[in-house]
C-alpha positions as semicolon CSV with decimal commas, in nm:
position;residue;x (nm);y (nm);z (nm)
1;X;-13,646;-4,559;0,297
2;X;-13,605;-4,390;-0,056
3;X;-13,261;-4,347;-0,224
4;X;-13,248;-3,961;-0,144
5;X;-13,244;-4,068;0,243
6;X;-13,068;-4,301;0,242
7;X;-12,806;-4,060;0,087
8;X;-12,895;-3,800;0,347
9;X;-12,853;-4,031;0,615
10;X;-12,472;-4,171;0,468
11;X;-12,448;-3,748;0,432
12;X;-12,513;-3,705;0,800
13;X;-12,242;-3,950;0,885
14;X;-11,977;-3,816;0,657
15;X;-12,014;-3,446;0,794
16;X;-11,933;-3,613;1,168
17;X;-11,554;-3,555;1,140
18;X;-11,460;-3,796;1,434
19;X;-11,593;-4,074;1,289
20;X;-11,670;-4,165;0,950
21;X;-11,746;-4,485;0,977
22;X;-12,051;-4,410;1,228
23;X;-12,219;-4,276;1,439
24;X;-12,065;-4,070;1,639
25;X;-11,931;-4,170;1,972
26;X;-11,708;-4,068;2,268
27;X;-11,336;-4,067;2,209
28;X;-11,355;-4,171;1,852
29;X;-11,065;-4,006;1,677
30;X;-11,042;-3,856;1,359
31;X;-10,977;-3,991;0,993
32;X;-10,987;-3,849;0,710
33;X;-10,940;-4,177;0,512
34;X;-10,904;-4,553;0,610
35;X;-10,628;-4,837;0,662
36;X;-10,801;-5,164;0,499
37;X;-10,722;-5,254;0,893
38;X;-10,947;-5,001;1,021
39;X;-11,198;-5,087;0,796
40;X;-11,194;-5,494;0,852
41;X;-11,241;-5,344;1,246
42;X;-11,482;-5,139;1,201
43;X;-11,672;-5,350;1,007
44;X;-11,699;-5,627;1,242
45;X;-11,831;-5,356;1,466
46;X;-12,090;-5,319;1,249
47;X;-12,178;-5,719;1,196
48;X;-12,175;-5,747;1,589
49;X;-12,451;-5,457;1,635
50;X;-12,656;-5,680;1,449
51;X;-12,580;-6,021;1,533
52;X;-12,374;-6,132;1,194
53;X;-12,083;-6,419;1,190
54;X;-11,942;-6,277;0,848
55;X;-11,904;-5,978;0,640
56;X;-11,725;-5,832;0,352
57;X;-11,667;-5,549;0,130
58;X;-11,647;-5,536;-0,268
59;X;-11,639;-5,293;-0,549
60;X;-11,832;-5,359;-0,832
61;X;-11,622;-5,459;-1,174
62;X;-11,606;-5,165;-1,426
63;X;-11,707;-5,396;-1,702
64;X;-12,083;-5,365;-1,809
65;X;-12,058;-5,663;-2,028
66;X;-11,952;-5,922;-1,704
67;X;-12,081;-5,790;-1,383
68;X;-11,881;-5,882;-1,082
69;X;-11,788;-5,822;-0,699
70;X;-11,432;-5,795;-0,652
71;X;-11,354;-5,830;-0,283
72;X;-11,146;-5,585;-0,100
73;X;-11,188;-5,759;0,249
74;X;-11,356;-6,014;0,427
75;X;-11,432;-6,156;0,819
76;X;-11,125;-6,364;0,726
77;X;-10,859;-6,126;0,634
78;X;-10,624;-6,083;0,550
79;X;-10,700;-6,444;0,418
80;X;-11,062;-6,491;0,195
81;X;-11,367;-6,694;0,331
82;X;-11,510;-6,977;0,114
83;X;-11,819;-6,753;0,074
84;X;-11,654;-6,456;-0,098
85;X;-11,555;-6,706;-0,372
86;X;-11,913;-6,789;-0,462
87;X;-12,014;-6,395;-0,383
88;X;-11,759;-6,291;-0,625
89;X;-11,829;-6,559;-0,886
90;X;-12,111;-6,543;-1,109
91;X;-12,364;-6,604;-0,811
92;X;-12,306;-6,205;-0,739
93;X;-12,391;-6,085;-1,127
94;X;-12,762;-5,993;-1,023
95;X;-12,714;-5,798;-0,723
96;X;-12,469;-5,595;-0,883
97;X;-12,620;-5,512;-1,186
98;X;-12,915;-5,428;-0,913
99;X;-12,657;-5,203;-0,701
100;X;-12,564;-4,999;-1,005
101;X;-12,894;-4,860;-1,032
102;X;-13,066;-4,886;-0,702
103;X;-12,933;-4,848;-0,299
104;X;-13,236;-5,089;-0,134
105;X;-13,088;-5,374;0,005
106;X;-13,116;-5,740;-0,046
107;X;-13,150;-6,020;0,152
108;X;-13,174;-6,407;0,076
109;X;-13,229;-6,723;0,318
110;X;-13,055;-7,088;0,193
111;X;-12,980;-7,248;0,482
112;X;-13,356;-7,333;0,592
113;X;-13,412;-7,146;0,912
114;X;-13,745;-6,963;0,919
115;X;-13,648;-6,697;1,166
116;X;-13,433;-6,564;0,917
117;X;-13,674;-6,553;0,664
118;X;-13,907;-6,397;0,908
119;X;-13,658;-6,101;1,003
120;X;-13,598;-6,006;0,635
121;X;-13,968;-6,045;0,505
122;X;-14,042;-5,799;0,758
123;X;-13,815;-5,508;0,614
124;X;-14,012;-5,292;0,414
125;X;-13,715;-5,158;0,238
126;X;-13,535;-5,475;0,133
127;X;-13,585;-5,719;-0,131
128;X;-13,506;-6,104;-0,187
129;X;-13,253;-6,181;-0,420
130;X;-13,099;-6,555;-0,555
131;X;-12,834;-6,670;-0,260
132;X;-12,496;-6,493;-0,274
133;X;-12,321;-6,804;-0,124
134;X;-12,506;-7,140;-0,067
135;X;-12,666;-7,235;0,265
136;X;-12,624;-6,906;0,405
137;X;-12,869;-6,626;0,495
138;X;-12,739;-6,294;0,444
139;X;-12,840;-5,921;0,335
140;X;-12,626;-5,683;0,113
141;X;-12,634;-5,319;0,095
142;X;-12,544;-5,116;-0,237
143;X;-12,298;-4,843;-0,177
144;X;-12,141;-4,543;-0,343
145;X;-11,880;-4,311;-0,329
146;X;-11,679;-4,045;-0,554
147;X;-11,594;-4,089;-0,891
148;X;-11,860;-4,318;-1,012
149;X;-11,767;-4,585;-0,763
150;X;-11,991;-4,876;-0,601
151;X;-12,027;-5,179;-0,469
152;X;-12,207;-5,344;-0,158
153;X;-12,140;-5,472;0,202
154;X;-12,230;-5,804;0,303
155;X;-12,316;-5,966;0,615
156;X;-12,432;-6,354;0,646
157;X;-12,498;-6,518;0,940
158;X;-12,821;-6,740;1,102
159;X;-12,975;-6,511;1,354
160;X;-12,922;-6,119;1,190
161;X;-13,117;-5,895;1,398
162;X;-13,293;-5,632;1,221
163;X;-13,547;-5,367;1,178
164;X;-13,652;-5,092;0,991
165;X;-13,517;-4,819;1,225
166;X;-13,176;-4,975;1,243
167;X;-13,163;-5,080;0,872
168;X;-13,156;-4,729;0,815
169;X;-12,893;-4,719;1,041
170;X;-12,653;-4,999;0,963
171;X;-12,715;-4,907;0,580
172;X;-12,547;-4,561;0,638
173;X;-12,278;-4,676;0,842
174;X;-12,203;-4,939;0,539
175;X;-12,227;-4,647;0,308
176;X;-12,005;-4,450;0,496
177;X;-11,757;-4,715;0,518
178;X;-11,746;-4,764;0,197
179;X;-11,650;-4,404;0,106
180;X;-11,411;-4,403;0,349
181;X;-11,204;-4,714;0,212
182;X;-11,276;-4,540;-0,151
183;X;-11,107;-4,274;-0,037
184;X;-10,796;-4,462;0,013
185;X;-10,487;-4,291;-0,205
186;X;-10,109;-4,417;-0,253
187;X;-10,004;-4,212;0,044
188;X;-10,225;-4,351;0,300
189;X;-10,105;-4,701;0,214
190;X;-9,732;-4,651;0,175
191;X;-9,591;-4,566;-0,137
192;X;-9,718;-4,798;-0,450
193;X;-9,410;-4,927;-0,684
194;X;-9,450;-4,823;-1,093
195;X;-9,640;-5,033;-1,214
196;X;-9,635;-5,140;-1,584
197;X;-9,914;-5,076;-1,869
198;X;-9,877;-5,504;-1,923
199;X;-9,963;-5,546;-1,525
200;X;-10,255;-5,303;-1,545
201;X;-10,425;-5,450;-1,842
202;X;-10,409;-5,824;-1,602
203;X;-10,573;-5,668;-1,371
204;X;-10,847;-5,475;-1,557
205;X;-10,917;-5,850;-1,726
206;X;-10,932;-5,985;-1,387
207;X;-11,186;-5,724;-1,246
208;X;-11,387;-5,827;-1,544
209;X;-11,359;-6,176;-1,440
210;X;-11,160;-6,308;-1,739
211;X;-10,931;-6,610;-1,574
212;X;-10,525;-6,584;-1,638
213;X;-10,592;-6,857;-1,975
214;X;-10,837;-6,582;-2,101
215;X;-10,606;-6,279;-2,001
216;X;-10,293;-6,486;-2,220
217;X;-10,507;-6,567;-2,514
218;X;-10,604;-6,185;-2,464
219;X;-10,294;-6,011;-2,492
220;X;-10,127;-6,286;-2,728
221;X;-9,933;-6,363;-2,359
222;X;-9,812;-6,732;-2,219
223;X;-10,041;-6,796;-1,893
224;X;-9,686;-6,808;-1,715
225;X;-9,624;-6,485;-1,830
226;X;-9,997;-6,347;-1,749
227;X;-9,936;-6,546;-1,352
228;X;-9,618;-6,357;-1,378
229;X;-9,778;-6,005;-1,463
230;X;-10,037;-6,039;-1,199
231;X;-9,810;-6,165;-0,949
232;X;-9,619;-5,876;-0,982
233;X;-9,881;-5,655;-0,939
234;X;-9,995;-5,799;-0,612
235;X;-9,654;-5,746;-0,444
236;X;-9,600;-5,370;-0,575
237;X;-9,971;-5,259;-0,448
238;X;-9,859;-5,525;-0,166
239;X;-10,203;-5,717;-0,193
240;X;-10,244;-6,057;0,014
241;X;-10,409;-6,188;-0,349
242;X;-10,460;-6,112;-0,703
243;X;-10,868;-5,990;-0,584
244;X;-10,735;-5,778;-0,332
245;X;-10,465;-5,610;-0,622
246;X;-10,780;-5,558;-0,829
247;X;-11,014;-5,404;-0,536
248;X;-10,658;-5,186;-0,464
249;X;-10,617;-5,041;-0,820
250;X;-10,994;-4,947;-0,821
251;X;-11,011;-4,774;-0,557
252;X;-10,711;-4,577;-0,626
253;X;-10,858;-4,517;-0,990
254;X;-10,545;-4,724;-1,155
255;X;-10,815;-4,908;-1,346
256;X;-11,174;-4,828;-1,449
């Protein structure tokens, strides 16, 4: 599956109004953009069609200099699984300097089980990549969406079940997804509080991985101060956590 289908496909599923988040299906209502709620749901609709015990969403950082996954949700929301602390650590800097210039998938097998191996060898369209998270298997697929955005939904589990017809598939529905949550503005969420030019610069250091010491030293700031700053931002774009403040302000284009 080339990038121009795979784009057709994710196309296909966009024009269904009833359902953008697959294919279509009888009684699906409409929406025109999604609740992070939704999305978490319909997500794990997607990791049950193929057998997965995890997923998660992230955008890619906008910095090219430290390339990083910044989660927006995972299996475990609205708290954060162990694994999306390793995914969105440096273990995830390949894969999204991959996603930023490619849409084929990739999978990886850590956990010893040659099924899994099996099942993703046999994908003509994916490719191995280093482990996301150790001792899981896994595959993630790149995404995109409107103004520039990307980033990549994962699924882990033991005993994925997958082929080339329905990688096709579940690929589409991800990229669908995606746009959907992308599309996400202040007035589908409730309305966002100001928020400062000091709070926005935390959280453009954070999506570029810098820690709160590095954001202080930064911006000449105490690290109290910096927690401060950030902590603040998380309550007025009423974020469980400081990642899910920065995957908020991306997608509604507060930082780049």
């Amino acid at each position: 599956m080339k990038h121009a289908q795979a784009r057709e496909a994710a196309a296909a599923l966009f024009n269904d109004q009833r359902n953008p988040f697959g294919a279509f299906s009888l009684g699906s209502e409409t929406h025109h953009a999604a609740t992070i709620p939704d999305a978490v749901r319909r997500c794990r609709w997607i990791a049950v069609d193929i057998n997965a015990s995890a997923f998660g969403l992230y955008f890619v950082s906008p910095s090219p200099e430290r390339a990083r996954l910044v989660a927006c949700f995972d299996s475990d929301y609205p708290g954060t699984a162990i694994a999306t602390k390793f995914i969105s650590g440096a273990n995830g800097e390949d894969v999204v300097r991959h996603s930023r210039i490619s849409t084929a998938p990739r999978w990886w097998n850590d956990d010893g089980i040659a099924g899994s191996r099996q099942i993703f060898q046999s994908l003509a369209w994916a490719e191995q990549t280093a482990p996301l998270a150790p001792g899981t298997n896994g595959i993630a697929f790149p995404v995109h969406a409107d103004r520039g955005q990307c980033g990549l939904v994962v699924f882990l589990g033991s005993e994925i079940a997958l082929s080339d017809d329905t990688l096709c598939e579940i690929h589409a529905r991800s990229f669908a997804l995606f746009a959907a949550v992308a599309r996400i503005r202040p007035n589908d969420t409730g309305k966002t509080r100001s928020i400062s030019k000091r709070e926005l610069e935390c959280l453009k250091l954070t999506a570029n991985g810098n820690t709160s010491e590095e954001i202080a030293k930064l911006l000449k700031l105490s690290v109290h101060t910096a927690n401060q700053y950030l902590t603040q931002s998380t309550q007025k774009l009423n974020a469980v956590n400081r990642n899910q403040a920065v995957a908020k302000a991306l997608r509604l284009g507060l930082i780049e």
